[in-house]
LUMLO-277003 format. One line per field, with one value per residue (C-alpha): x negated, y negated, z negated; residue number from 1; residue in one letter. Coordinates in steps of 0.5 Angstrom, whole numbers, plus 500, padded with zeros to 3 digits. Last residue first. Layout:
c1 (X; ...) $
c2 (Y; ...) $
c3 (Z; ...) $
i (NUM; ...) $
aa (A; ...) $
This chain:
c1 (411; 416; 417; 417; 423; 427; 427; 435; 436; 434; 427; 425; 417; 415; 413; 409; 405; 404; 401; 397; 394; 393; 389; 386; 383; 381; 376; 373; 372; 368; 364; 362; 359; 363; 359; 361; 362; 370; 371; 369; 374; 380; 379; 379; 385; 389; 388; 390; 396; 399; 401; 405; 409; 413; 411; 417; 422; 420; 419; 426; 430; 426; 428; 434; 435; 433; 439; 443; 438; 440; 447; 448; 445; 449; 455; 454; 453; 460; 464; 463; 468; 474; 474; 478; 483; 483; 485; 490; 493; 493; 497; 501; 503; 501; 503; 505; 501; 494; 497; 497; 505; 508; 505; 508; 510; 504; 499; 501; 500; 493; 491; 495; 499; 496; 501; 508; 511; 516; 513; 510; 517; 521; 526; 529; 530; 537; 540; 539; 544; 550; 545; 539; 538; 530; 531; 531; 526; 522; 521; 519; 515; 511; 509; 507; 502; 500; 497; 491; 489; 488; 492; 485; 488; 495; 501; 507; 514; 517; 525; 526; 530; 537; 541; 549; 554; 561; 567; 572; 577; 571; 572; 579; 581; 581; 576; 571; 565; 565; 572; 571; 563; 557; 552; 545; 540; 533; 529; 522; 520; 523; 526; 526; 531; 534; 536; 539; 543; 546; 553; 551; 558; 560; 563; 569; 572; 579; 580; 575; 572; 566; 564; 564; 560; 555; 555; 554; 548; 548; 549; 542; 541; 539; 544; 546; 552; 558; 562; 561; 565; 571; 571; 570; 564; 562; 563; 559; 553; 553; 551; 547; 541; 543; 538; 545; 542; 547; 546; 544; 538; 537; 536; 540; 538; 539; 532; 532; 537; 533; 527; 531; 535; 528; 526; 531; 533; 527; 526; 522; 526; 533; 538; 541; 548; 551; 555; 557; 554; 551; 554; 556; 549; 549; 554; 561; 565; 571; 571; 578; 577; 570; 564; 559; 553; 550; 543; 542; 537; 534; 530; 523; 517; 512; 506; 504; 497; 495; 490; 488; 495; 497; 494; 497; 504; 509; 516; 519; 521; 522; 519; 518; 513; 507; 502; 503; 500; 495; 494; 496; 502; 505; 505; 508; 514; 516; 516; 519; 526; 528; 524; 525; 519; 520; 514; 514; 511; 508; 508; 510; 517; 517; 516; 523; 526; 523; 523; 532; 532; 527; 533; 536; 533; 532; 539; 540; 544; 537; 535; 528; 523; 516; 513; 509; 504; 503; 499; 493; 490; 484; 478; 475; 469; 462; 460; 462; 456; 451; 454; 456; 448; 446; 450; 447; 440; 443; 445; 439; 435; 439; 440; 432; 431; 439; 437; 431; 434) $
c2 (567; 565; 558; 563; 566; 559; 557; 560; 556; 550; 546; 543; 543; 542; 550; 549; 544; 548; 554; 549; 546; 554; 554; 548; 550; 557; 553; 549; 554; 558; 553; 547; 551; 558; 563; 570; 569; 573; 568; 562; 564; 566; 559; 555; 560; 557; 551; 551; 555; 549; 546; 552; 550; 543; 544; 550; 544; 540; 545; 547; 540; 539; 546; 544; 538; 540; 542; 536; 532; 536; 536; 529; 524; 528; 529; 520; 520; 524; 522; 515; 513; 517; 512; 507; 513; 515; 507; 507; 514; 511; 503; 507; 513; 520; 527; 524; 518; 523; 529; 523; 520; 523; 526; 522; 516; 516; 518; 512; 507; 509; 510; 501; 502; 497; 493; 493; 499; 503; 509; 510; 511; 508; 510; 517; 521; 519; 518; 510; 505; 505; 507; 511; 515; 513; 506; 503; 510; 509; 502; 502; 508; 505; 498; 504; 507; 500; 497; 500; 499; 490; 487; 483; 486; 482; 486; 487; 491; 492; 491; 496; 491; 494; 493; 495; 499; 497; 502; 500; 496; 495; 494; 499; 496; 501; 505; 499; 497; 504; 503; 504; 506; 501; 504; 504; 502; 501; 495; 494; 497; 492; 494; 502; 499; 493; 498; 503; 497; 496; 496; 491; 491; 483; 482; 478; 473; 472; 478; 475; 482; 483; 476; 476; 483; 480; 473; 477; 482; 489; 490; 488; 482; 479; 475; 471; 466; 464; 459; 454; 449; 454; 453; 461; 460; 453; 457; 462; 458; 455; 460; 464; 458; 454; 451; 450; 452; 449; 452; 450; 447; 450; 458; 463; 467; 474; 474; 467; 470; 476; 473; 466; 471; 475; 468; 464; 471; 471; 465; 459; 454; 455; 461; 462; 459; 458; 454; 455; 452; 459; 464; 470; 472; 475; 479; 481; 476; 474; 467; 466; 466; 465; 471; 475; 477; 482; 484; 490; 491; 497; 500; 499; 500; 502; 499; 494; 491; 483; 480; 483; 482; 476; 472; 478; 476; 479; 477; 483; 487; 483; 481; 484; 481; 482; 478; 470; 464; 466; 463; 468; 471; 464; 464; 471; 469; 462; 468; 472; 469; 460; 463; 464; 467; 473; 474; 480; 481; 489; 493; 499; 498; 491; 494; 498; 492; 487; 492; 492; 483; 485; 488; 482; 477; 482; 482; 475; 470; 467; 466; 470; 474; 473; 477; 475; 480; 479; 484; 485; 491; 493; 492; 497; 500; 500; 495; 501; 506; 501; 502; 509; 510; 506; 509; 516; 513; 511; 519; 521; 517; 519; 527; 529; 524; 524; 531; 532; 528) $
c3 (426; 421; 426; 433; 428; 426; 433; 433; 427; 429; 427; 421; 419; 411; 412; 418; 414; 408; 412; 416; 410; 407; 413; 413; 405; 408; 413; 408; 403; 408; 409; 414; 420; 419; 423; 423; 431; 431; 424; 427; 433; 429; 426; 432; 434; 427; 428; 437; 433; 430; 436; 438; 432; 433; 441; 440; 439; 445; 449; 448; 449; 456; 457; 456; 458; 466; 469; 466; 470; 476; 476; 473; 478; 485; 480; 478; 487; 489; 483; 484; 490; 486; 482; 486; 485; 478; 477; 481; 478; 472; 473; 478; 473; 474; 477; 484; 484; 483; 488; 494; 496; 502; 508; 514; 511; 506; 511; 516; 510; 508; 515; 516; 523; 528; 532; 535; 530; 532; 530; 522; 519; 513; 515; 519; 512; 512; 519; 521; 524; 519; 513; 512; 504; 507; 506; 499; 495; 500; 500; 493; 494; 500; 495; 490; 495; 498; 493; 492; 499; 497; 503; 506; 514; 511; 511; 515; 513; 520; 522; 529; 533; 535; 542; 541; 545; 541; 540; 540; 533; 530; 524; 524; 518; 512; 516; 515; 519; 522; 525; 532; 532; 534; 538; 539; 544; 541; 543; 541; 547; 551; 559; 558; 551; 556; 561; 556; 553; 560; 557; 551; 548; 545; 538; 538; 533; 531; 527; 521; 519; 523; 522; 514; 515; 519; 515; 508; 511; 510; 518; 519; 522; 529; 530; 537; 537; 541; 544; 539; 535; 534; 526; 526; 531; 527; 520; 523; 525; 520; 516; 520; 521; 527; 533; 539; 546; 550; 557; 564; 562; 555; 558; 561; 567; 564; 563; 560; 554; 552; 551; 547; 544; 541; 540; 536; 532; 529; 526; 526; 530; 528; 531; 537; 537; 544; 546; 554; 561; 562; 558; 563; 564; 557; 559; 558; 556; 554; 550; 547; 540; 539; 541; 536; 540; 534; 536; 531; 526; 525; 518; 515; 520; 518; 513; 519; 520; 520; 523; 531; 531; 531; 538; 541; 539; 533; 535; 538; 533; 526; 521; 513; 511; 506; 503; 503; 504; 506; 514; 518; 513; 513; 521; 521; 516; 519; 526; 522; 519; 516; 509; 502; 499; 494; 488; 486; 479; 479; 473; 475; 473; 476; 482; 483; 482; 486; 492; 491; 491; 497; 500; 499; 501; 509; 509; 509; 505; 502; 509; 511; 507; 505; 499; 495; 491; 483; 479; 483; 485; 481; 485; 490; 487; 490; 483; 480; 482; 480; 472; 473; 475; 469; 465; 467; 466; 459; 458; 459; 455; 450; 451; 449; 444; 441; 441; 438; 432) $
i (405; 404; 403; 402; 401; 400; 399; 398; 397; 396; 395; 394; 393; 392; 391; 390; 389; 388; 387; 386; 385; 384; 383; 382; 381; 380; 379; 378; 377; 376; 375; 374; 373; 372; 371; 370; 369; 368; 367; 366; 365; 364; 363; 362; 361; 360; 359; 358; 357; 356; 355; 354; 353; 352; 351; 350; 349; 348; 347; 346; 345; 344; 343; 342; 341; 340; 339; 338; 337; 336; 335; 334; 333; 332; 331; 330; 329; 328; 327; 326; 325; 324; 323; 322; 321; 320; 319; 318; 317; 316; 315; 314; 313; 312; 311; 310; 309; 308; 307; 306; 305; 304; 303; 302; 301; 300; 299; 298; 297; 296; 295; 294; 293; 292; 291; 290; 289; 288; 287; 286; 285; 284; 283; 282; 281; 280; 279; 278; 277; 276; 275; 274; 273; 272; 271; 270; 269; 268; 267; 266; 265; 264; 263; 262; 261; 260; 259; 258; 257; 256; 255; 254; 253; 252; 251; 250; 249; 248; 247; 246; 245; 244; 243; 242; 241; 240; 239; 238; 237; 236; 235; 234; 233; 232; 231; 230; 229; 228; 227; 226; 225; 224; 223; 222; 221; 220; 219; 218; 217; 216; 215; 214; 213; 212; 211; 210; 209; 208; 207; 206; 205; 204; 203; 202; 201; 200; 199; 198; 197; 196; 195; 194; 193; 192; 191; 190; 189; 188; 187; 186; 185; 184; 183; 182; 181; 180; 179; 178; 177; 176; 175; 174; 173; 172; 171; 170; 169; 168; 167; 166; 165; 164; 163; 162; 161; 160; 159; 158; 157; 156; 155; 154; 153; 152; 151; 150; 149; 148; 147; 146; 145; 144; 143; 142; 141; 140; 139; 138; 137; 136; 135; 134; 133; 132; 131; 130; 129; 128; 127; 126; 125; 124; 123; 122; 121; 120; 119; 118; 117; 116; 115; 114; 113; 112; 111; 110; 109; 108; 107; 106; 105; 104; 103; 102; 101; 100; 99; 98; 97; 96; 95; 94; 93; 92; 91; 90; 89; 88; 87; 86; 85; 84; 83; 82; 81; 80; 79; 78; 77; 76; 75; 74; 73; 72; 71; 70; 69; 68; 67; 66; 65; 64; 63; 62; 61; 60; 59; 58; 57; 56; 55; 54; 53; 52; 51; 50; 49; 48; 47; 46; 45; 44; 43; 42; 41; 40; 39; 38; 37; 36; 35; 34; 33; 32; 31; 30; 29; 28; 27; 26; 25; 24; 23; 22; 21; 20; 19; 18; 17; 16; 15; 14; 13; 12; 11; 10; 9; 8; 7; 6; 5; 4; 3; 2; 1) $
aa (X; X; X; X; X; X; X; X; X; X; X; X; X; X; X; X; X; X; X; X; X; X; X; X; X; X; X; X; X; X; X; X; X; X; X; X; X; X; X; X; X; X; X; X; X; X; X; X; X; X; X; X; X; X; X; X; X; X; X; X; X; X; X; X; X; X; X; X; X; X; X; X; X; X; X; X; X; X; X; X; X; X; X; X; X; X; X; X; X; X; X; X; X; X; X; X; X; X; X; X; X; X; X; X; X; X; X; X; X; X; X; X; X; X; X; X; X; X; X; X; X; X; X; X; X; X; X; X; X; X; X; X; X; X; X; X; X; X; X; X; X; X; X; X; X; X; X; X; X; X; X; X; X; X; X; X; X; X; X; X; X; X; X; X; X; X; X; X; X; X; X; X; X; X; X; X; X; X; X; X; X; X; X; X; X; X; X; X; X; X; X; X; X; X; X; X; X; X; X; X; X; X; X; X; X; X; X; X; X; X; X; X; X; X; X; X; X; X; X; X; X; X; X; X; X; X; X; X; X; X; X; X; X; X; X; X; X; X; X; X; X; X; X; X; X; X; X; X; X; X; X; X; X; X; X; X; X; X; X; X; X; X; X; X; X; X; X; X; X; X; X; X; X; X; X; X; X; X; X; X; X; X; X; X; X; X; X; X; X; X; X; X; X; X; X; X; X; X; X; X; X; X; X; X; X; X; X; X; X; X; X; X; X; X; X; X; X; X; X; X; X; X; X; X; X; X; X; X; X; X; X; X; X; X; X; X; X; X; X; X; X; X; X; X; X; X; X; X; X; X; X; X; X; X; X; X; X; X; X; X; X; X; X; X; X; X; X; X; X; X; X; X; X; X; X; X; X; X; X; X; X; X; X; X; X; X; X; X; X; X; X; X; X; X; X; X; X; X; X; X; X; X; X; X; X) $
């Protein structure tokens, strides 16, 4: 009982401290997140078709939106719409970046210039008053070919700028209703794959790649070997010097953190085996990225998850980690009340039967002076009173001693 009087109230001031502490507590991630991607027929589709997978053993629903590319993607990101995208370098302005973080750069997507049957060319200057496909309003595409175009001189005055999504632009270049059509895709896409095997289209080499990388540094310059689209065919059948936008996964300022540990590990576990373009172990990286690189992401990309997402499930070790925040004042409050229970339970016992003693001393000092004012009698009889008071008095065993005194 003296326990429950001497613990209790401490144990509810401590709840009152979790409670107080917990409102400081980042909420619990949310179990849905939307992810903006690009056409269905993309890499980008699909790699997020991977992402899905992986998340849902954590627990987490990935919602994935379908979109014309990254600059749809950024304006869906800006207004709430979504919560992550995957986008491409180059097509983040100024005006985005104040908003939006990067959780690192994914993998390398290369500038594909594919030409009709017949079409020699040998730079992007060499397609004025040519059909060029660049891709619709809204992609990615469109704006890096747009960029890269006018700084050869091309744009829509001297040359037909055809707004085609990927897969008409491929029927039309098999088709042979254009001339030509700039992709930025990674080599997974289905349309990349499709032009690279079909024998009468060919795929432009950038021979000052080296220029436009010191020119754009969301530019990487890379190379395309004979035969590393496919040994069986020789795809390609030379080697083709290639330009490549570094591929970013960009979130909302607002992205609960507790998120990114395990949007990371998805990532992680798709691209760090490397590809055509990319050593394994080179992606995801915090380098390449056009703006600010979430600290909690950055960490996880050069350190690797934290102990607690190593040795725990997602659900627990979140959990333990938005907690982390009350460890701190809760060891603050408890050490010191911890320190004086016991002394408070102590007092608490041994006041049971040094009360008594106030008695007994009144008695000695009547006894000292020889004076007993209402009776000897009266004076043993509160003795004996004492004596069977004390008796009825229960304490624990280690008091018992001071008891029998």
């Amino acid at each position: 009982m003296e326990l429950l009087k001497v613990w209790g109230p401490l144990l509810a001031l401590t709840l009152v401290g979790f409670i107080i502490a917990y409102q400081f507590v980042d909420p619990a991630p949310p179990k849905t997140i939307t992810l903006a991607t690009g056409s269905e027929s993309g890499a980008y589709h699909g790699f997020a078709g991977q992402y899905r997978r992986i998340l849902a053993r954590d627990g987490i629903t990935l919602n994935i939106r379908a979109t014309l590319g990254s600059v749809e993607n950024l304006a869906l990101l800006r207004s709430g719409a979504v919560d992550l995208a995957l986008v491409q370098g180059g097509t983040i302005g100024n005006n985005a970046k104040g908003a939006l973080q990067s959780l690192g750069s994914l993998f390398l997507e290369p500038v594909w210039v594919f030409t009709a049957r017949g079409i020699h060319v040998r730079r992007l200057s060499d397609f004025k008053s040519k059909r060029v496909a660049i891709g619709p309003v809204g992609s990615g595409t469109r704006a890096l070919a747009i960029t890269l175009l006018a700084a050869n001189g091309i744009n829509a005055e001297n040359t037909t700028l055809m707004a085609e999504t990927s897969d008409p632009a491929v029927d039309g270049l098999l088709a042979g209703a254009m001339d030509a059509a700039i992709f930025v895709a990674s080599p997974q896409a289905l349309y990349i794959k499709r032009l690279l095997s079909a024998g009468n289209i060919g795929l432009m080499s950038f021979g000052r790649a080296q220029a436009y990388e010191k020119l754009y540094p969301y530019l990487r310059n890379t190379q395309l070997h004979q035969g590393m689209a496919g040994l069986p065919g020789n795809i390609p059948p030379q080697n083709t010097q290639l330009l490549a936008a570094v591929a970013s996964l960009v979130a909302r300022d607002d992205l609960n953190p507790n998120l990114i540990p395990v949007i990371l590990s998805a990532v992680t576990h798709i691209h760090r085996k490397g590809a055509l373009f990319e050593a394994p172990g080179e992606f995801p990286t915090a380098k390449f990225s056009p703006i600010k690189v979430n600290e909690d992401a950055r960490r996880y990309l050069e350190d690797g998850p934290s102990y607690l997402y190593r040795v725990l499930p997602f659900a627990a070790a979140s959990l333990v980690d938005r907690i982390k925040i009350m460890v701190l004042p809760l060891i603050t409050l408890l050490f010191p009340l911890f320190k004086i229970a016991p002394p408070i339970y102590r007092w608490r016992i041994r006041s049971k039967i040094y009360r008594w003693y106030a008695v007994v001393r009144e008695i000695d000092c009547m006894a000292l002076a020889g004076d007993f004012p209402e009776g000897l009698d009266r004076e043993i009889a509160r003795l004996r009173q004492v004596e069977q008071d004390v008796a009825h008095t229960t304490v624990p065993l280690s008091y018992m001693e001071e008891q029998y005194h």
